[in-house]
BAMILO-44525 format. One record per residue: x, y, z of N, C-alpha, C in turn; chain; residue number from 1. Coordinates in steps of 0.02 Angstrom, whole numbers, always signed. Example, Ala and Ser with C-alpha at 12.3 -4.5 7.8 and 13.67 -1.06 7.14 Angstrom:
NODE  n.east  n.north    n.up  ca.east  ca.north   ca.up  c.east  c.north    c.up  ch    i
NODE    +660     -284    +390     +615      -225    +390    +660     -165    +390   A    1
NODE    +642     -112    +354     +684       -53    +357    +645       +2    +394   A    2
# end
This chain:
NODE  n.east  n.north    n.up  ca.east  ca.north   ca.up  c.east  c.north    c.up  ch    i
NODE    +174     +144    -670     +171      +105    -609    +150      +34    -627   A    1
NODE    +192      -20    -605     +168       -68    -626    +141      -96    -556   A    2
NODE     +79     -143    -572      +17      -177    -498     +36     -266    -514   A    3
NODE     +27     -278    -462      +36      -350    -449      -6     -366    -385   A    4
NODE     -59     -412    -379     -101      -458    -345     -76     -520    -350   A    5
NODE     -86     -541    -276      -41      -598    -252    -117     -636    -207   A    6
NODE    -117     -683    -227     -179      -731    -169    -115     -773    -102   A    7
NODE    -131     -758     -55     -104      -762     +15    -122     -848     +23   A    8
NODE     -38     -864     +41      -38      -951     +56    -123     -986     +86   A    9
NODE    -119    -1033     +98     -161     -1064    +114    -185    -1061    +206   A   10
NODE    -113    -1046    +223     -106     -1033    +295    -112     -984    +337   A   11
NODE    -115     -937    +284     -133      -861    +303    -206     -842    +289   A   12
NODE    -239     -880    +224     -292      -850    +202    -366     -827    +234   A   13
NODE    -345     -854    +281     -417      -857    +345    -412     -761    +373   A   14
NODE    -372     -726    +361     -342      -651    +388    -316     -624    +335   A   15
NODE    -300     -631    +291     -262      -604    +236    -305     -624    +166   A   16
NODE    -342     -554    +149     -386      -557     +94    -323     -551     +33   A   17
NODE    -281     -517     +42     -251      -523     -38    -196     -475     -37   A   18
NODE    -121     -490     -76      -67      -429     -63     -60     -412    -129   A   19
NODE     -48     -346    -112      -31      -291    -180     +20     -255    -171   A   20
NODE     +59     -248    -232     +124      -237    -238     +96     -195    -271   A   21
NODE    +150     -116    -264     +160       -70    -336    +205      -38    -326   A   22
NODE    +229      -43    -392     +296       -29    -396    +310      +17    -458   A   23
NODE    +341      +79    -444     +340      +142    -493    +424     +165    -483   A   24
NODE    +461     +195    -555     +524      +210    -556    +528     +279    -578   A   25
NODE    +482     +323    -541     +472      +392    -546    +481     +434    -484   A   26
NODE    +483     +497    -500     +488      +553    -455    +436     +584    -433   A   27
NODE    +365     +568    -488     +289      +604    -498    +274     +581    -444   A   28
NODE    +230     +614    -441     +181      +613    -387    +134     +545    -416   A   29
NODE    +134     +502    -360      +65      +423    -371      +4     +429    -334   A   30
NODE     -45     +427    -364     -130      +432    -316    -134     +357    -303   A   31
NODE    -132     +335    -246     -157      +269    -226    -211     +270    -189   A   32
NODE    -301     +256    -236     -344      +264    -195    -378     +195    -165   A   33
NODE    -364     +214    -101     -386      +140     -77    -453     +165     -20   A   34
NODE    -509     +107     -12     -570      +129     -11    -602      +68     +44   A   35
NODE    -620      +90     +97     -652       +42    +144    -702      -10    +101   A   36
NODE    -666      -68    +130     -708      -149    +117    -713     -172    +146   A   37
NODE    -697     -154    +207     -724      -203    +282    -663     -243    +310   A   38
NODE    -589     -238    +280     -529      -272    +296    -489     -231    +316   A   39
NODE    -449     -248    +387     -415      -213    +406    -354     -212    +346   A   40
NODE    -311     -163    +342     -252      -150    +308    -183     -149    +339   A   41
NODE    -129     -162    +292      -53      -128    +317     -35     -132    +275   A   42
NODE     +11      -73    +266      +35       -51    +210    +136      -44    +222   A   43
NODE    +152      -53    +202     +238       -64    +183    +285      -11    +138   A   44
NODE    +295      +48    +138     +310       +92     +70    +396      +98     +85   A   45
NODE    +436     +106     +28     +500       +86     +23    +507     +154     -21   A   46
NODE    +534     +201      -8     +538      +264     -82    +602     +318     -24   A   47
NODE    +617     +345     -84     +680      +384     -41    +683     +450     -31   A   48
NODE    +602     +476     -25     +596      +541     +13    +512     +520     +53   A   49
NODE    +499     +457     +83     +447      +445    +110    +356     +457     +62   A   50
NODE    +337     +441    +108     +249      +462     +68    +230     +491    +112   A   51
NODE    +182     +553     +63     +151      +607     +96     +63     +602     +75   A   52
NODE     +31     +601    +128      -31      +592    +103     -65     +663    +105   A   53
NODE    -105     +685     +56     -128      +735     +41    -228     +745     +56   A   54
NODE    -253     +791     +62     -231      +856     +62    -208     +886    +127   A   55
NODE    -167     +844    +167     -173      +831    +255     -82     +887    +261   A   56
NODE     -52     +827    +212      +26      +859    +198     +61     +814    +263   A   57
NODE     +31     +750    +272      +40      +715    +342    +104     +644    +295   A   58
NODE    +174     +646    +328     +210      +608    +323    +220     +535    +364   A   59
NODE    +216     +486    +326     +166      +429    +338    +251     +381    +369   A   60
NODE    +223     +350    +413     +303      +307    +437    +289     +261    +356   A   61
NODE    +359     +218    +395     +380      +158    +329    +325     +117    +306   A   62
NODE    +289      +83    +408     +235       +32    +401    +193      +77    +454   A   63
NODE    +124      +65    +413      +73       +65    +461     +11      +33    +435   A   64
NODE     -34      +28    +491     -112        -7    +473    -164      +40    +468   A   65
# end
């Protein structure tokens, strides 16, 4: 999986702590652990059998916050 951090224009930065890209050319299964810091989130996922978050087995739309 390759990670990429991006610092958010100048015009955004007042709401937008920081964007992260990851990007993987696999079939495996990916743990993405992400962990309350006090910023709201949204997340964007692009894959061609969706994301499933576990241990719930709950199928996640494209975008959500």
């Amino acid at each position: 999986m390759v990670t990429q951090t991006f610092e958010p224009d100048k015009k955004i930065a007042f709401i937008v702590k920081s964007i992260l890209v990851f990007e993987a050319d696999t079939t495996s299964e990916t743990v993405l652990s992400f962990f309350a810091d006090g910023y709201p989130g949204m997340m964007y996922q692009q894959t061609e059998n969706g994301m499933l978050v576990r241990p719930q087995h709950k199928s996640m739309p494209v975008l959500f916050i």
